[in-house]
N, C-alpha and C positions, 0 to 999 in steps of 0.2 A: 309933406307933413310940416307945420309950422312950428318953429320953433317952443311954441308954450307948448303945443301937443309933444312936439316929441320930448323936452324935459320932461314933462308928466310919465310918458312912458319909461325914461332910464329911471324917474325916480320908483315908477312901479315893479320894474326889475330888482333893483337895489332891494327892496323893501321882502319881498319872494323871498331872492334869496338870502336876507338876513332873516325873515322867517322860516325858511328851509335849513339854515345851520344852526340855529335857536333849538329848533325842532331835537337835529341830531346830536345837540350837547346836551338836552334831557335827559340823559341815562339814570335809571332808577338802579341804587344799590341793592346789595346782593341780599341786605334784611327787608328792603321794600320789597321787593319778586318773591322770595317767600310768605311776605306776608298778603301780596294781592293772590296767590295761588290758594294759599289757605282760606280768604276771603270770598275766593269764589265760589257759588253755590251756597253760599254761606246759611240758606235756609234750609239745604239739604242734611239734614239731622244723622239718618240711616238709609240702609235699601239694602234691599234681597235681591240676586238677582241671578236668572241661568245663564251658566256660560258651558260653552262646547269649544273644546281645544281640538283645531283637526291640525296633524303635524306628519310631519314624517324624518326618517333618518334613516340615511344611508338606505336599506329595500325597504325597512317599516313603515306601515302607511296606519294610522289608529286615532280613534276618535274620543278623547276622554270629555265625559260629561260630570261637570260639577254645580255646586250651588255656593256661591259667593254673601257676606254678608258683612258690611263695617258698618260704622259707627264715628262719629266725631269723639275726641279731636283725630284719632289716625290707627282705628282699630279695624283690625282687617281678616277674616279666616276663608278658609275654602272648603266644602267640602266635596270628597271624590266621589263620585257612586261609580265609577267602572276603571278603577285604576289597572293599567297593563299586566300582567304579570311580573315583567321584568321591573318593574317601580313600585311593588307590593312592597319592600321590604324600607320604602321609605313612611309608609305611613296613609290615612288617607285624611289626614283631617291637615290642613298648615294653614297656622294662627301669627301674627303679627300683632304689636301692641306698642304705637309709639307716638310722639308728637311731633309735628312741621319744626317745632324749635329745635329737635334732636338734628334734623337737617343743618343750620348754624350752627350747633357744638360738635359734629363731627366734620365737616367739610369748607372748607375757606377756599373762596374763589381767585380762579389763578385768570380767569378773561369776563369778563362780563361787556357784552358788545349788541351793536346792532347789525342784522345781517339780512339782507337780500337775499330773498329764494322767489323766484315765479312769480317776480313782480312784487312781491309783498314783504313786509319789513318785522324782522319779530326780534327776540332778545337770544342771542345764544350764550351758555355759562361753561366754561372749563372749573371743574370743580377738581380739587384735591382733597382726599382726607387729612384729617390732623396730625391722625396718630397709626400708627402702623396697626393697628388692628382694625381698622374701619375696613371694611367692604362693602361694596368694590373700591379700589383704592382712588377709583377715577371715574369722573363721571361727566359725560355729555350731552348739554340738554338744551333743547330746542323749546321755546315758550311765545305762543301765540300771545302778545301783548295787549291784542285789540279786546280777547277774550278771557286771558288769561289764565289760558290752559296748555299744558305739556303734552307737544305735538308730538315727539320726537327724542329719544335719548340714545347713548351710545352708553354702554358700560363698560370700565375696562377690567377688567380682572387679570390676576396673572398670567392664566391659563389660552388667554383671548377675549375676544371680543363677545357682548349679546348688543342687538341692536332692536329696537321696538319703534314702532310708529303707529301713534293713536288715529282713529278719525270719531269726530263727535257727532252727534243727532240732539235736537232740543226735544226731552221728553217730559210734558205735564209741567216747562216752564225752566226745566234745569237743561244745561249740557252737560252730555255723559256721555260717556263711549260706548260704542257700539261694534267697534271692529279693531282690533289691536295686531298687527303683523309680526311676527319676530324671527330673530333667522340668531344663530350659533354658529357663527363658518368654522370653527374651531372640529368642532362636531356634527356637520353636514347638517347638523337641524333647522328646520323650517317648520311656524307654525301661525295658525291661524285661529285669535280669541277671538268669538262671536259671544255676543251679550245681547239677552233679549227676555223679554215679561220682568219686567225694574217692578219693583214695587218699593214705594217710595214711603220714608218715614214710617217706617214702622217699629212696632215695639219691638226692640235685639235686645235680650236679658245680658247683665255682664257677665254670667258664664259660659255663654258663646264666645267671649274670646281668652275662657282661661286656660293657660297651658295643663294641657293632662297628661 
């Protein structure tokens, strides 16, 4: 190798890796990641969609089927059509109603990093509540950065741990989940959200998400 060649090559090394640690001093803060998660989809207005919960605990093995329905900015309800017996007496309809920003006013980040799994580089967040009545008090969350979507959380509650892992499908243009895993070691539970016939944008009255 001649000398002008190989200067050119240490300069091209040099330059890599001052591009490859550039790269990794781009950390996006914790108001940027919520606001590219809220961003995402961003055409995605509403959807209806079925899901089927197969779980089991401890010898129970049961399959509850519901129908799911939100809404922008962060409205969300379920309804049950075959709740267990044993989980009768909780209800069958559960409505949530709230915004990406409520995520900032109750939770301040204790890590916001980048992390290595399988080859692939994503954001991971150690989240705290603010104040002692937020739940869960703790939160663990794994965010696909390339896509930017929440692959993965840990939630801590007092009681234990819930742990969830999403995997997405591109449906009519959006990513959305299709398979959501979750386990409760706390309570031997294990279960399996499948999601499937999305019907996209459509019209959800706001009294589908009023509390009754």
């Amino acid at each position: 190798m001649s000398p002008k060649r190989g200067c050119m090559f240490v300069v091209g090394i040099v330059l890599t890796l001052a591009a490859r640690l550039g790269a990794q001093q781009e950390l996006p803060t914790f108001e940027e990641v919520v606001r590219n998660l809220t961003n995402a989809n961003a055409s995605l207005l509403s959807f209806r969609v079925e899901q089927a919960i197969d779980a089991r605990a401890w010898f129970l093995r049961y399959r509850v089927l519901t129908t799911a329905y939100a809404a922008r900015p962060a409205r969300y309800r379920v309804v049950v059509h075959n709740l267990p017996w044993f989980m009768r007496s909780l209800g069958n309809v559960f409505a949530h109603a709230g915004r990406p920003e409520d995520v900032l006013a109750q939770y301040v980040p204790r890590v916001v990093a980048w992390k290595e799994e399988g080859g692939r580089r994503g954001l991971y967040l150690d989240l705290l509540g603010q104040r002692s009545e937020v739940n869960p008090p703790r939160a663990e969350v794994f965010v696909d950065s390339e896509r930017w979507l929440v692959e993965r959380v840990v939630l801590h509650y007092d009681w234990g741990e819930v742990f969830a892992e999403s995997s997405y499908e591109s449906i009519s243009g959006f990513l959305l989940p299709v398979t959501v895993n979750v386990r409760i070691p706390a309570f031997y539970i294990r279960a399996v959200l499948t999601y499937q016939d999305y019907q996209l944008n459509v019209p959800v009255e706001d009294s589908m998400f009023a509390k009754k």
